[in-house]
VEXZA-528153 format. One line per field, with one value per residue (C-alpha): x, y, z. Coordinates in nm, 2 decimals, padded with zeros to 4 digits. Example, Ala and Ser with C-alpha at 12.3 -4.5 7.8 and 13.67 -1.06 7.14 Angstrom:
2
xx = c(01.23,01.37)
yy = c(-00.45,-00.11)
zz = c(00.78,00.71)
# end
This chain:
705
xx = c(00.00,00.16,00.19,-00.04,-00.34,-00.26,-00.28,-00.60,-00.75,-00.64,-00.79,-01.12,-01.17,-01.06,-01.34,-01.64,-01.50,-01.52,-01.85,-01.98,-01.88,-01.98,-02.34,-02.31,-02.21,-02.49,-02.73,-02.64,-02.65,-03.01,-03.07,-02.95,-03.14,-03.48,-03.45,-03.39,-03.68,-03.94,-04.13,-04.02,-04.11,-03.81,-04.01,-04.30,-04.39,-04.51,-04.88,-05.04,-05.36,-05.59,-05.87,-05.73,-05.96,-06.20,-06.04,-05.68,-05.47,-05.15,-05.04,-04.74,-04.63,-04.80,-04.61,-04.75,-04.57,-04.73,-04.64,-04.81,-05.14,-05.25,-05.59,-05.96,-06.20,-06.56,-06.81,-07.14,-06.93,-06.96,-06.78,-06.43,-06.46,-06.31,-05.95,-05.61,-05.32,-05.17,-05.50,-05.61,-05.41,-05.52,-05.70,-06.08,-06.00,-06.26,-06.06,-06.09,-05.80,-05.60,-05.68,-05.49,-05.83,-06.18,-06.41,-06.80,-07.09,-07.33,-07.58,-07.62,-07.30,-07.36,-07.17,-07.31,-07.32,-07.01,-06.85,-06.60,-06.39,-06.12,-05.82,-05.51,-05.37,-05.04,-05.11,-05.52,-05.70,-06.07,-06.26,-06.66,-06.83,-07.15,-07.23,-07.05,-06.96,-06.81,-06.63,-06.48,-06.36,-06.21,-05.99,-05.91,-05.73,-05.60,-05.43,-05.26,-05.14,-05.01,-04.86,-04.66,-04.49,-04.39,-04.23,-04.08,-04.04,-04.18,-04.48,-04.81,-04.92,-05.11,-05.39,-05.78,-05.95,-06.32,-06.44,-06.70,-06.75,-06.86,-07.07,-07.30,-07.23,-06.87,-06.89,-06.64,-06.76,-06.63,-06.63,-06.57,-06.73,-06.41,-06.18,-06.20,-05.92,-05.85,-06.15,-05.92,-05.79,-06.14,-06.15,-05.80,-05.96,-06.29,-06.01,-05.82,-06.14,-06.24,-05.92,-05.98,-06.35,-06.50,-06.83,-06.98,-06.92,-07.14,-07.04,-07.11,-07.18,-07.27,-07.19,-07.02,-07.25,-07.39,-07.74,-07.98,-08.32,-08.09,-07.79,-07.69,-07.62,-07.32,-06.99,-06.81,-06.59,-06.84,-06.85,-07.20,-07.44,-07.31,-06.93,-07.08,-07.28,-06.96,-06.81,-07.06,-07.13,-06.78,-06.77,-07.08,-06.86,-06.64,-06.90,-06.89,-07.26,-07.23,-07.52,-07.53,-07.52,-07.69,-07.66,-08.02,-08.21,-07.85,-07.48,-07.67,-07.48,-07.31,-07.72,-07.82,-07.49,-07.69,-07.84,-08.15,-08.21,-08.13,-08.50,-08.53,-08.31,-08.37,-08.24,-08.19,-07.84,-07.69,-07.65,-07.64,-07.98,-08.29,-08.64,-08.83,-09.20,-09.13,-09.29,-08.98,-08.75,-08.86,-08.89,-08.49,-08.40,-08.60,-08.44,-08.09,-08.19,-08.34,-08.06,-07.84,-08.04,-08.01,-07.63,-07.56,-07.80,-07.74,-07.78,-07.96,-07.90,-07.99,-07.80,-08.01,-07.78,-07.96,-07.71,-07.57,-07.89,-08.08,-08.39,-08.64,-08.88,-08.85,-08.94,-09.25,-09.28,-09.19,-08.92,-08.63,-08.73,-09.08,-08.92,-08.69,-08.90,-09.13,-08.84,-08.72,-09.08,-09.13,-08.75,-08.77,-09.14,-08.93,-08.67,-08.90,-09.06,-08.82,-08.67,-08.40,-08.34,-08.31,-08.00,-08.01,-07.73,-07.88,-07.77,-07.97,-08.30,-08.03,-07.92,-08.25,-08.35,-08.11,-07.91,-07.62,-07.36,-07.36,-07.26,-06.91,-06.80,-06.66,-06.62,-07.04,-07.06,-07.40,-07.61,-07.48,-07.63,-07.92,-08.01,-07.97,-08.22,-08.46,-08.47,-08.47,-08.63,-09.01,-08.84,-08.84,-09.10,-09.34,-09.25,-09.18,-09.49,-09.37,-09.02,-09.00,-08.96,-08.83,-08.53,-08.19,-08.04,-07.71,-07.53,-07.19,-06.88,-06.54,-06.37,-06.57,-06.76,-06.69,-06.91,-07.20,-07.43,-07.31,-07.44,-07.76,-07.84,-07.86,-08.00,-08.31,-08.41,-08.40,-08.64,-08.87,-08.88,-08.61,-08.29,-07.97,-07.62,-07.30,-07.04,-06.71,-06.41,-06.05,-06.01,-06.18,-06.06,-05.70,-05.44,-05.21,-05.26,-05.47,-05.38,-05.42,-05.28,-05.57,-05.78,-05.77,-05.90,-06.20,-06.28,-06.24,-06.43,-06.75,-06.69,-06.65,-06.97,-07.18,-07.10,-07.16,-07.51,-07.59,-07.63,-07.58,-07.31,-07.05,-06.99,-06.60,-06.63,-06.30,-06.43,-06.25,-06.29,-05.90,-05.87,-05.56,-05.41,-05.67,-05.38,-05.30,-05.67,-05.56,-05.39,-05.74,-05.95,-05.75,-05.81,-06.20,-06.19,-05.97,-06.24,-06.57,-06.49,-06.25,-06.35,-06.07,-05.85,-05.51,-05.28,-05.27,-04.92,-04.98,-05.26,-05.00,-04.71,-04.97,-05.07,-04.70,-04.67,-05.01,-04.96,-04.57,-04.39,-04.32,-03.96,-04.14,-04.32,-04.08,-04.17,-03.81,-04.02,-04.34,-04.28,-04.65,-04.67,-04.36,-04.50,-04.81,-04.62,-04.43,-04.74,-04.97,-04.68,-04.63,-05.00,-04.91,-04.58,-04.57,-04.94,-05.09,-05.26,-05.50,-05.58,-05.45,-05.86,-05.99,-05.69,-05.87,-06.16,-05.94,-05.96,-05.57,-05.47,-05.07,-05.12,-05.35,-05.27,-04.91,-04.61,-04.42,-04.03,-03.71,-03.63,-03.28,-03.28,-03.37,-03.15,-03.21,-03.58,-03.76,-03.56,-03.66,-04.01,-04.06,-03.81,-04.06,-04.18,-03.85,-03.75,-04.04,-03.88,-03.53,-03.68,-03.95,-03.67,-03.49,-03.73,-03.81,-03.45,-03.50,-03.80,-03.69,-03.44,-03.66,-03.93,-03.65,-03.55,-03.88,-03.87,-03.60,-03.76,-04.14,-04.33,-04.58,-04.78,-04.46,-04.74,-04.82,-04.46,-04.44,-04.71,-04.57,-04.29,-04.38,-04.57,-04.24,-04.05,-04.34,-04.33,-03.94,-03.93,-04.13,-03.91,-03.60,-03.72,-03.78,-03.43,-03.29,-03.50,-03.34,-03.01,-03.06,-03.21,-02.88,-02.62,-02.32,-02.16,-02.24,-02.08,-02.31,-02.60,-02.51,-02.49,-02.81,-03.02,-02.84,-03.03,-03.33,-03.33,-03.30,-03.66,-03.88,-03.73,-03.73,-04.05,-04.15,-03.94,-04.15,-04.48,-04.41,-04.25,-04.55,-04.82,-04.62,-04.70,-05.05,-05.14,-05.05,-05.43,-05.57,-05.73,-05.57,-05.76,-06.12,-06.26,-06.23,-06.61,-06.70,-06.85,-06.66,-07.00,-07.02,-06.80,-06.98,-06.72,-06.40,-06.32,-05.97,-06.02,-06.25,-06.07,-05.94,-05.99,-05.60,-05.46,-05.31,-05.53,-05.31,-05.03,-05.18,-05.00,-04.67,-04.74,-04.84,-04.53,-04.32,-04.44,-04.39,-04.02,-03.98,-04.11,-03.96,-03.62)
yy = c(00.00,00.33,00.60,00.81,00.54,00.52,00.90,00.96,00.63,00.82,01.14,00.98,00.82,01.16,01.32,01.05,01.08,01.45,01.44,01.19,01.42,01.74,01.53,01.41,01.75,01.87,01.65,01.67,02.11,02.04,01.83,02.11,02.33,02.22,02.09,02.47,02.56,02.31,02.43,02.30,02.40,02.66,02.84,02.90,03.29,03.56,03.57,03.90,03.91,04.25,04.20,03.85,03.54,03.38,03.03,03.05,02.69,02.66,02.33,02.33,02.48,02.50,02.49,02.82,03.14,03.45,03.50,03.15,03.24,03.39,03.24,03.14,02.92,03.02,02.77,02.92,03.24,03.47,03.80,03.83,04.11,04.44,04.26,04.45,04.45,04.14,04.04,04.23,04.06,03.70,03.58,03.33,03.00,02.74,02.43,02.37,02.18,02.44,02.73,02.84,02.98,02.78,03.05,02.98,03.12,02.90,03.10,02.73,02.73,02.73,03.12,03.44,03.71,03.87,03.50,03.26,02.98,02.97,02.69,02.69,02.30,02.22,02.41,02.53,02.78,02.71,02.98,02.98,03.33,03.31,03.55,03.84,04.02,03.74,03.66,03.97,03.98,03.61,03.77,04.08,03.78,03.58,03.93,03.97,03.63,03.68,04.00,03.85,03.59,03.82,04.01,03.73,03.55,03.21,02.99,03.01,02.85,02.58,02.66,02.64,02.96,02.98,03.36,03.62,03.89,03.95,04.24,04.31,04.67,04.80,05.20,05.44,05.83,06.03,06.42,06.66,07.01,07.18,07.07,06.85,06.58,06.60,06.30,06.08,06.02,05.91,05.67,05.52,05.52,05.33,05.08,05.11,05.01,04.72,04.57,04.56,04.46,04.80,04.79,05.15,05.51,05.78,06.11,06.44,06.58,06.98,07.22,07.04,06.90,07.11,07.15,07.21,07.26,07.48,07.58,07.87,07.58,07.40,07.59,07.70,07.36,07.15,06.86,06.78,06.53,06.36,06.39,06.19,05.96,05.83,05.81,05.59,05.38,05.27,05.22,05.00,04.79,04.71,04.60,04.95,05.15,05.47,05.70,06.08,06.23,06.56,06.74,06.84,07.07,07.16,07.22,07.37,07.66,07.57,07.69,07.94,08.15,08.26,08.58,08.42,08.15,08.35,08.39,08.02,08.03,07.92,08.19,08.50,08.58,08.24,08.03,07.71,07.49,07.61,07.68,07.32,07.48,07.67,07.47,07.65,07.49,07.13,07.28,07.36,07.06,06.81,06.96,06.88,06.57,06.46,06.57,06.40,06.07,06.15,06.17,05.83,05.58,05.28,05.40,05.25,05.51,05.91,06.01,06.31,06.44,06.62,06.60,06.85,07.10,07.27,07.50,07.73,07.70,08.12,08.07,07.85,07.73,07.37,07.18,07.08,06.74,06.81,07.00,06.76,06.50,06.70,06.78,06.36,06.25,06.50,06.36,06.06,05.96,06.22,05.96,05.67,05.76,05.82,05.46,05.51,05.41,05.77,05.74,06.01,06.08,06.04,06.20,06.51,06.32,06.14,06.48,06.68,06.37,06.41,06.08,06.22,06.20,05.80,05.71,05.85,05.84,05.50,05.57,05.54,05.16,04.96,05.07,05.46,05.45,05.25,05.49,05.79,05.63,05.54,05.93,06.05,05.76,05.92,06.22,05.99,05.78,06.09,06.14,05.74,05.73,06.05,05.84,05.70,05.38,05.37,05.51,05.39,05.54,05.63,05.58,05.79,05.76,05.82,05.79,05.59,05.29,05.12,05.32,05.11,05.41,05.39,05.05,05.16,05.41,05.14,04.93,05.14,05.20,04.84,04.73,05.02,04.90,05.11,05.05,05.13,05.12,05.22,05.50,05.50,05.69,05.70,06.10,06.36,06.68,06.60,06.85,06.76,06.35,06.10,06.00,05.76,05.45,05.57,05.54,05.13,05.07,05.24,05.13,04.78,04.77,04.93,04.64,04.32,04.52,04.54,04.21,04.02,04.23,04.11,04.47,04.50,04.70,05.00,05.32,05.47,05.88,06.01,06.40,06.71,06.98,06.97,06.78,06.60,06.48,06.14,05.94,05.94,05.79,05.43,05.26,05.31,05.23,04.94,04.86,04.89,04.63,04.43,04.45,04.45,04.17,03.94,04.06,04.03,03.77,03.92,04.16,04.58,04.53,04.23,04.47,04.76,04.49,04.37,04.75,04.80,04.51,04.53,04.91,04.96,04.62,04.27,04.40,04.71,04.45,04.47,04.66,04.89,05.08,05.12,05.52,05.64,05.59,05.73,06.07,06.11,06.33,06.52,06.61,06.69,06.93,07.08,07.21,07.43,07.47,07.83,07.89,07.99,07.71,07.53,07.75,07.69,07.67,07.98,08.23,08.38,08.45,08.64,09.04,09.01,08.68,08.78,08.93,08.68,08.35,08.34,08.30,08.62,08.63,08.65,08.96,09.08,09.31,08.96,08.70,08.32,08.42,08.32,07.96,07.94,08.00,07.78,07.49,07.22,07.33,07.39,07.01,06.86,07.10,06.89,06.55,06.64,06.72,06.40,06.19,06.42,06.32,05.94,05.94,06.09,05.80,05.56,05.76,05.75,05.41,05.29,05.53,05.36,05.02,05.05,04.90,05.08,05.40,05.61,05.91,05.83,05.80,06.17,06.27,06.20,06.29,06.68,06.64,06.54,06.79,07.09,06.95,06.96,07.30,07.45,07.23,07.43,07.75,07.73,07.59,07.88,08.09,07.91,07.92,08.31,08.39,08.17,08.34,08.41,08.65,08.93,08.68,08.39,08.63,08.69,08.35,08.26,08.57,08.49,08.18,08.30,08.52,08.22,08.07,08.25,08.14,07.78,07.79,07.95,07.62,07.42,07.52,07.49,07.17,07.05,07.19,07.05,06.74,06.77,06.94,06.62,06.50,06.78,07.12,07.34,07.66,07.74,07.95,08.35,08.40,08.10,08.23,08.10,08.01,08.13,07.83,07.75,07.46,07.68,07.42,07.50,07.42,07.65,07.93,08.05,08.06,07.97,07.74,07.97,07.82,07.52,07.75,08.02,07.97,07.90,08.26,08.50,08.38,08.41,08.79,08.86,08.73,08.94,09.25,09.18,09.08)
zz = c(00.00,-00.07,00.13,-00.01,-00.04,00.39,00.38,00.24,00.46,00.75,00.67,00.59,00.91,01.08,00.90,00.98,01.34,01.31,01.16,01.43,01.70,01.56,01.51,01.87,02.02,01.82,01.96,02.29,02.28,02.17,02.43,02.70,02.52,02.49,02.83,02.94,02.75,02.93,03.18,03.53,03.89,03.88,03.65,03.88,03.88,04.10,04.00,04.26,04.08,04.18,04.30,04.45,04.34,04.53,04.46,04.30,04.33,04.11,04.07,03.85,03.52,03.16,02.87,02.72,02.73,02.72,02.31,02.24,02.30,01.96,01.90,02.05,01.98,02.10,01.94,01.95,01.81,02.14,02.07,02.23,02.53,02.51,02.64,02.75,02.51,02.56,02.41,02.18,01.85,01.93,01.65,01.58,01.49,01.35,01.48,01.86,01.89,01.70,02.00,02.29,02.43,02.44,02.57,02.64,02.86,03.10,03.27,03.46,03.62,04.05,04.06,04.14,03.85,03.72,03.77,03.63,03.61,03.46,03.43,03.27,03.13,02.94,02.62,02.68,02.85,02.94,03.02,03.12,03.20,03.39,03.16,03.02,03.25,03.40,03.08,03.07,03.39,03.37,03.06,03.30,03.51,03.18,03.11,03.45,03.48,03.13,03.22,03.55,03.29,02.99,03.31,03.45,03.16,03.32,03.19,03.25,03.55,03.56,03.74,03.86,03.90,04.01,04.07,04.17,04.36,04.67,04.68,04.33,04.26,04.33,04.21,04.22,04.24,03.97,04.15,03.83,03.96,04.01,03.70,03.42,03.31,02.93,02.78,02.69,03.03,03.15,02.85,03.00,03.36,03.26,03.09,03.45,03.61,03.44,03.47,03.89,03.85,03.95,03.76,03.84,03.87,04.00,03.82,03.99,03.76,03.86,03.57,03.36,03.14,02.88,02.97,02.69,02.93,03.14,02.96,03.21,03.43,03.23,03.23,02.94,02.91,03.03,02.83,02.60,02.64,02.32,02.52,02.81,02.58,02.46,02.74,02.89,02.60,02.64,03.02,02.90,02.65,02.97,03.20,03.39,03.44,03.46,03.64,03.75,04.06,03.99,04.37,04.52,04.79,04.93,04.72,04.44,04.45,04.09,03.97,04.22,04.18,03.91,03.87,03.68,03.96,04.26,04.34,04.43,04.71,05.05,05.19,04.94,05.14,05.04,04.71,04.86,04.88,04.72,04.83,04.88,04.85,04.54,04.28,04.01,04.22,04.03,03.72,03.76,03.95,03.71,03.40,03.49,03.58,03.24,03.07,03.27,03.28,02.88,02.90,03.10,02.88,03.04,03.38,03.72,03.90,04.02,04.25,04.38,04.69,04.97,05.21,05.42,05.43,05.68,05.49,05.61,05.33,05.35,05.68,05.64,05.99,05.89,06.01,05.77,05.85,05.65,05.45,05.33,05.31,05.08,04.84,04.87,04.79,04.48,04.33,04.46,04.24,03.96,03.92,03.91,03.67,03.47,03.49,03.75,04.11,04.33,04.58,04.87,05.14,05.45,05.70,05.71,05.84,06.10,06.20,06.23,06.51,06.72,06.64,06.43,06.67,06.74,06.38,06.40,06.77,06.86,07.22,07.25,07.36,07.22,07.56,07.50,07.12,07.20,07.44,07.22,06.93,07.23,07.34,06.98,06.75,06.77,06.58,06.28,06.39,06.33,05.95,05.89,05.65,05.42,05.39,05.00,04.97,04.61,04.72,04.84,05.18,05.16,05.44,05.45,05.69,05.59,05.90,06.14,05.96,06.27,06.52,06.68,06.56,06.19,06.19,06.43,06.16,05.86,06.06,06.15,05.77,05.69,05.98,05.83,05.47,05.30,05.10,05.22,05.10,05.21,05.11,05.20,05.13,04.93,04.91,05.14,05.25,05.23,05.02,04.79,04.80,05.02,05.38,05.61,05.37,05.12,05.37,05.33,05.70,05.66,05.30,05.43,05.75,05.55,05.23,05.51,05.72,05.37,05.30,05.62,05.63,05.29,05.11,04.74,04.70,04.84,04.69,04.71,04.73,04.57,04.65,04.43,04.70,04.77,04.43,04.45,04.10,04.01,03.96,04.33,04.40,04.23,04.50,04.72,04.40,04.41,04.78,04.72,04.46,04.67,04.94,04.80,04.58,04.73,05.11,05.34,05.22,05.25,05.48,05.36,05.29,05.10,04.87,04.86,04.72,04.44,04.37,04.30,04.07,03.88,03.83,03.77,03.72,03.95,04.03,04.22,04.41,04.75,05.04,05.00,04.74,04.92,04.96,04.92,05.29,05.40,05.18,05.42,05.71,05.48,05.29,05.61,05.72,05.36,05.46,05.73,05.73,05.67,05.83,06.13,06.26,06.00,05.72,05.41,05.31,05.45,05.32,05.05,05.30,05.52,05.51,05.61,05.49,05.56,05.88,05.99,05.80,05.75,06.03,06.10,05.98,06.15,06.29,06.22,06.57,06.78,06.64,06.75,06.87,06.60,06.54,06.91,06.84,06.57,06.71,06.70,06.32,06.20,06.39,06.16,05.84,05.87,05.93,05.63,05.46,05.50,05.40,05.09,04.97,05.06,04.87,04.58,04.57,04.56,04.29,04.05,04.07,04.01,03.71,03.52,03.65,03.59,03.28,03.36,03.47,03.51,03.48,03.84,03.95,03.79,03.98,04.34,04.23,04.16,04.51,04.65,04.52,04.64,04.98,05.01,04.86,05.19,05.37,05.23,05.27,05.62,05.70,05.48,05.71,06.03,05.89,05.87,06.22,06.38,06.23,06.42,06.17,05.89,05.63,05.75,05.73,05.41,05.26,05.43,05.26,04.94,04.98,05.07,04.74,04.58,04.67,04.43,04.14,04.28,04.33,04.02,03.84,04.10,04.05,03.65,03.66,03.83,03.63,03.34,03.47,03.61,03.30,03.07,03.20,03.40,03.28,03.50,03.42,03.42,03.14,03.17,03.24,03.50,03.79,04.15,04.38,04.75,04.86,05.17,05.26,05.18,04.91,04.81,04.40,04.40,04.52,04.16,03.81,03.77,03.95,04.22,04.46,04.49,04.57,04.72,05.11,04.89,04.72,04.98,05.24,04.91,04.94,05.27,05.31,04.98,05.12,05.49,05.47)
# end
């Protein structure tokens, strides 16, 4: 054999064996990676799902990925809800077996209304709605669930899901009568809504709707029946009914400012409730609420107000009890007949008898209360027969849902035939942002106590007086539909860690970026902090509102006696301030990390900033009044100089913001009402009166020092 025949033998067989290893390394790469790519307990997610299921059992992992699920199969051709956008490219298939979705509906199935089941296999999804509503919401969960994988980049769980609410109508109160959001935020919000189950709104409505019976009434940027048409037409399409809350005998001073309906107040002096016996008072009244009923089409609801009134009927010699009754009775048979349940705040009749008092003091034990209706029950006991019957009690309490008396009072009208419902809170007179944790406690106490009683439903008041930015109601809309559809099935901080997933991503999740809380004290000091006691809403009121309202300043003659004075203020300034800077830490992290709603992290953000800037100007102040030398007195007023122009970059860094969604100004020619409650939005045309404190101690350290 020659050398050259060897040769090439030699390389051959190097070349199979090359080629049989390159095959077997191949092979064996494809092994490791398909096994990476099967699902396997390690790739078990994080699934917080808002509101949290009734039942929710994971028992392993699908083999579906979020991208897979591209098709649905609904055989007798039900049309796909209005779904989220992880939905809304999947496509009909005719073949069954070819779908990542079967979807049905069976009125039959053992679940309350609004229910679902839905379960999650290897490669399917069943899903049965009770009926649409409840497949609609049973997508709402598909879309979370399919959210927390993209994020985490896990599979699907597989899981059983069987769902429903708890209490039937879940309705969050839309206040609009002292600004406007830009529409298509509301159509984003309605979206918001249906994706935690909320399945109402009450709108109050006041002036801005354009009124065609009464078009004095609607303000110059009020939107038109049309306008609200829409809007509720596609709250509809998501399951969400929307009714009107037209206010009633008292707060009607957005109509009575007017020169043309001035003659049907109560009392001439005072544009706040009208004249119950003056038959032109129903003419008004019943105009508003046609159109209203006209704008909201697929209403249940009229909201009809009455709270909060004491009238004289011109000094009739009737009590406001009769005289309230008279006005309920004559709205009340209105709304009937006009196809919609009337819904009246009840605490006036409650008030006038003398048993007020019990339903928000929690120190009165069960024998104190009962003893208090026992004295005072004949008051209502006298007019029981002129009480409508048609029409649902609202029972308010914001604070103090608790109370023996709160539940005394609901009690009372359902033993004597009536309707009642509760109303809770998540925003009332607070400034800048909601306290007290959104106000979770209380919103949760009323939803288990509505449940457990077996009423229909809760309504969350989110009120505009102080109008904090919308976006800063979410986390106690969230809360609500925690509550009043899951009841109380986990820990607050366990809700607040699923708000922070749901709303900005599953890494924000952790409790070392739960700063909404840690904001509340700075906020509540920002308030006062350059005040005189509490009076941020009654400056513009004030004949001398910077004599009277604000602190005094240093005074360069009596060094050290004003830090002195103010130690405990200017204590509260440094530690504000502190926290200020941790926060904004935090704030901008999540920026960079959220997938989500970075509007909102704007928005606490610019209330951050706004609180630390009072913060810094009163430790600029401090730094003045202990200097120990002409050159540290100096520096200090140098600073101080400073502060105007910060705050002018302040305030326009946060109306740049607010005003992404917010109408800031009113028109030129609306007319600012008596404001009998000292409601700070409705203070000013601009929007000075969120920064009117800010403003006039900016003008006194200007013309002082």
């Amino acid at each position: 054999m020659s050398l050259d025949l060897l040769a090439s033998i030699i390389i051959n067989i190097n070349r199979l064996f090359i080629m049989k290893l390159i095959r077997l390394l191949f092979l064996i790469v494809s092994i490791i990676i398909l096994a990476s790519c099967q699902p396997t307990n390690d790739n078990i997610g994080d699934f917080k799902l808002l509101p949290l299921p009734q039942h929710f059992e994971i028992t392993g992992v699908s083999s579906l990925r979020y991208k897979n699920i591209q098709s649905y199969f609904s055989q007798v051709r039900i049309d796909l809800p209005k779904v989220g956008k992880l939905l809304n490219t999947i496509q009909p298939i005719e073949v069954r077996s070819e779908a990542q979705i079967i979807y049905r509906i069976d009125e039959t199935q053992d679940l309350p209304k609004e229910g679902y089941t839905l379960e999650i296999t290897k490669n399917k999804i069943n899903i049965t709605g009770k009926d649409k509503a409840g497949l609609l919401y049973a997508f709402m969960t598909l879309e979370q669930l399919m959210e927390d994988a993209k994020e985490q980049d896990v599979f699907l769980p597989l899981c059983s899901i069987k769902d429903f609410p708890l209490l039937s109508y879940r309705a969050i109160h839309l206040d609009v009568k002292h600004h406007l959001e830009k529409k298509d935020y509301y159509y984003k919000l309605f979206d918001k809504l249906a994706r935690y189950k909320v399945n109402a709104v009450l709108v109050e409505m006041e002036d801005k709707l354009k009124y065609k019976r009464q078009p004095e009434v609607g303000s110059a940027d009020a939107l038109s029946i049309d306008e609200w048409i829409e809007l509720s037409n596609y709250a509809n399409e998501r399951n969400i009914e929307i009714s009107p809350l037209i206010q009633g005998l008292g707060h009607v001073s957005f109509i009575l400012k007017h020169d043309k309906y001035k003659d049907l107040r109560d009392d001439p002096k005072s544009d706040w409730a009208f004249n119950p016996l003056d038959p032109k008072t129903y003419e008004v009244q019943f105009d508003l609420y046609l159109d209203a009923i006209e704008a909201t089409p697929h209403g249940k609801y009229l909201h009809i107000g009455g709270d909060e009134v004491h009238t004289t009927g011109r000094n009739s010699g009737k009590s406001a009890l009769e005289l309230q009754l008279i006005w309920l009775n004559k709205v009340s048979k209105f709304a009937e007949e006009h196809g919609r349940i009337p819904i009246f705040w009840d605490d006036m009749p409650l008030k006038e008898a003398g048993v007020y008092k019990a339903m928000f003091d929690t120190k009165l034990t069960e024998q104190e209360v009962d003893a208090l209706w026992e004295k005072n029950e004949y008051k209502l006991i006298e007019f029981l027969d002129q009480f409508p019957k048609n029409c649902i009690y609202m029972r308010w309490n914001y604070s103090s849902s608790q109370a023996i008396g709160n539940g005394k009072a609901m009690e009372w009208f359902r033993k004597n035939g009536m309707q009642v419902m509760g109303a809770t809170a998540g925003q009332t007179r607070w400034v800048l942002m909601p306290q007290n944790e959104s106000n979770m406690d209380n919103i949760k106490t009323f939803a288990m106590s509505s449940i457990n009683n077996g009423l229909k439903g809760l309504l969350l008041t989110l009120w505009d007086d102080d109008s904090p930015h919308f976006e800063l109601y979410n986390r106690g809309i969230i809360a609500f539909s925690e509550y009043t559809w899951s009841g109380e099935k986990r820990t607050k901080s366990k809700i607040k860690s699923a708000y922070r997933q749901r709303e900005f991503s599953g890494t924000l999740s952790d409790p070392e970026y739960a700063f909404i809380d840690q904001l509340e004290e700075p906020v509540a000091f920002w308030k006062n902090a350059f005040l005189i006691g509490n009076k941020r809403n009654y400056l513009k009121k004030m004949d001398r509102p910077v004599q009277e309202g604000v602190i005094d300043l240093p005074d360069k003659n009596n060094k050290g006696r004003w830090a002195e004075k103010y130690a405990k203020r200017l204590d509260q300034a440094a530690l504000v301030k502190q926290e200020c800077d941790a926060i904004r830490i935090k704030i901008t992290k999540m920026k960079s990390l959220a997938i989500r709603n970075n509007f909102t992290l704007e928005i606490y953000e610019q209330v951050n900033e706004m609180v630390q800037f009072t913060a810094n100007m009163l430790l600029a102040l401090k730094d003045y009044d202990t200097a120990q030398n002409k050159q540290e007195e100096s520096e200090a007023l140098e600073q101080i100089g400073e502060f105007s122009e910060k705050f002018k970059v302040a305030r326009r860094n946060l109306e740049t913001v607010y005003g992404k969604s917010r109408i800031l100004i009113k028109p030129n020619d609306y007319i600012l009402d008596k404001d009998h409650h000292s409601h700070l939005a409705n203070q000013t045309i601009s929007f000075d009166w969120q920064f009117y404190a800010e403003m006039l101690f900016l003008d006194k350290v200007k013309n002082e020092l």
